[in-house]
C-alpha positions in Angstrom: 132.5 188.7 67.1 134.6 185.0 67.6 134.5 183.1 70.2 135.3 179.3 70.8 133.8 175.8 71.6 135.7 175.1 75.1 132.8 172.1 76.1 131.1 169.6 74.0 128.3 167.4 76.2 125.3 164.8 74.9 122.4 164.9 77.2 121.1 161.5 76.3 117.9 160.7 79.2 115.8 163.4 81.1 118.0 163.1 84.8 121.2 161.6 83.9 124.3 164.2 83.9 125.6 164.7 80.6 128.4 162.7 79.1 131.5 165.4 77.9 132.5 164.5 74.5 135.4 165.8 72.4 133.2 166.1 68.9 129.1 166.1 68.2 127.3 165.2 65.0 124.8 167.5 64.3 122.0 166.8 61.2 119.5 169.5 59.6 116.2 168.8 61.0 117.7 166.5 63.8 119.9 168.7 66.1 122.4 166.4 67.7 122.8 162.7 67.1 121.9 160.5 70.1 120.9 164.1 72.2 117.5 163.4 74.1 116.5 167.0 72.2 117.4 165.0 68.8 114.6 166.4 66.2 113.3 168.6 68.8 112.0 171.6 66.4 113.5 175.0 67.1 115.8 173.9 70.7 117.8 171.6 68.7 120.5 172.6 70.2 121.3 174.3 74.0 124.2 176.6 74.0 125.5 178.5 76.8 128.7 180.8 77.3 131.6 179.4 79.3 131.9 182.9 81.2 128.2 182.6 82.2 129.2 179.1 83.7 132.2 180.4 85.6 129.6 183.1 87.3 128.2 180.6 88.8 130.7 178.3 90.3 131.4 181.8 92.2 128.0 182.2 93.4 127.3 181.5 97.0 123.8 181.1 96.4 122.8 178.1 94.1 120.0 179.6 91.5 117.2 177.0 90.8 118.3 176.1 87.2 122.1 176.3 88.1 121.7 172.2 88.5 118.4 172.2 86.0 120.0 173.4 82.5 121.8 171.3 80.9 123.3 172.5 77.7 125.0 171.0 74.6 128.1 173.5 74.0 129.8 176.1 75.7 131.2 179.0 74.0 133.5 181.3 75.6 134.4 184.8 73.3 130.9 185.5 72.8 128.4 188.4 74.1 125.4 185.9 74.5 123.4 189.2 75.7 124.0 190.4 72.3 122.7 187.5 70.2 119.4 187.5 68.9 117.1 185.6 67.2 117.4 184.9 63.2 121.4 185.2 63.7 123.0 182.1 63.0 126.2 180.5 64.4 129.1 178.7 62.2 130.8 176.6 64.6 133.3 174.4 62.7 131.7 173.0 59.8 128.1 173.5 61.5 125.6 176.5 61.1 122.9 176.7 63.8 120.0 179.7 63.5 119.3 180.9 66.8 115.3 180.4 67.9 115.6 181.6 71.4 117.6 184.0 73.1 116.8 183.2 76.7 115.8 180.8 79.2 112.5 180.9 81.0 112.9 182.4 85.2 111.5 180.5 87.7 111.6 183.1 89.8 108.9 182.0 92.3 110.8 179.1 92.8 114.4 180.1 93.2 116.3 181.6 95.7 118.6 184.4 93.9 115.6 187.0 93.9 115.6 186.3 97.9 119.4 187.8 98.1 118.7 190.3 95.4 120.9 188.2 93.0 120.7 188.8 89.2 120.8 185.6 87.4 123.1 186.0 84.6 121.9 182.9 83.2 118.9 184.1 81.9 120.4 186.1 78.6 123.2 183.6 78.7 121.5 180.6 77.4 120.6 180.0 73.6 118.7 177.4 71.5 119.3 177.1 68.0 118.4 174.7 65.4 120.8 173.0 62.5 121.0 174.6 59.4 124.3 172.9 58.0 125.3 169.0 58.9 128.3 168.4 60.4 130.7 168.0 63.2 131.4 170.3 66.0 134.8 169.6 67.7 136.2 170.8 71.0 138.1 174.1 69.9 136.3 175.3 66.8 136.1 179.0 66.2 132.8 180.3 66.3 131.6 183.0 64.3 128.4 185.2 64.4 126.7 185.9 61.2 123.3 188.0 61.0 121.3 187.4 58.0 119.1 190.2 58.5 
């Protein structure tokens, strides 16, 4: 399975949209330099699929965490619902571990389950942490690799 890095964004304070960039620095133990998340233990590092973000520019209804998630790269290429924890990413020079293969539902609080609305986003968000320092750049290949 390959996919590849179409966007690059630092989220640098809890509120503030995130800034694109065309290449992050990502450091074992750290995650991503100047990222608010930066040594953040196992969500490092917020990935989400670039076909996942297309679904819901298309949606009528506005999902709670459609404006709340805010992630660091977006992959398209990828089966996102097939990734699990313990796989690990190489994207460019970088290796991430997957930690978490989901986001949490707020349910209660949104209004897709009101219109019967699956949210994709759900299986379509991963957090990872930074096995292998390095640069990520806007086009990389991205590879998945299961240790297990």
């Amino acid at each position: 399975m390959q996919g590849k890095v179409v966007g690059l964004f630092l989220n640098k304070a809890k509120g503030e949209e995130p800034e694109a960039s065309q290449v992050l620095s990502l450091e074992v133990g750290q995650g991503i330099h100047g990222d608010r998340h930066q040594g953040d233990g196992d969500r490092q590092v917020s990935i989400t699929s670039s076909e996942v973000k297309k679904w819901m520019e298309k949606q009528k209804e506005k999902g709670l965490c459609f404006g709340k998630f805010k992630e660091n790269i977006t992959i398209e290429g990828i089966d996102f619902e097939n990734l699990r924890e313990g796989q690990w990413l190489n994207i460019g020079q970088v290796q991430v571990e997957l930690t978490l293969c989901s986001k949490k539902c707020y349910a209660s609080q949104c209004e897709l389950p009101y219109f019967k609305i699956h949210c994709a986003l759900i299986h379509n968000e991963v957090f990872a942490k930074v096995i292998t320092s390095g640069e990520i750049k806007l086009g990389d290949i991205v590879s998945v690799k299961t240790l297990r």
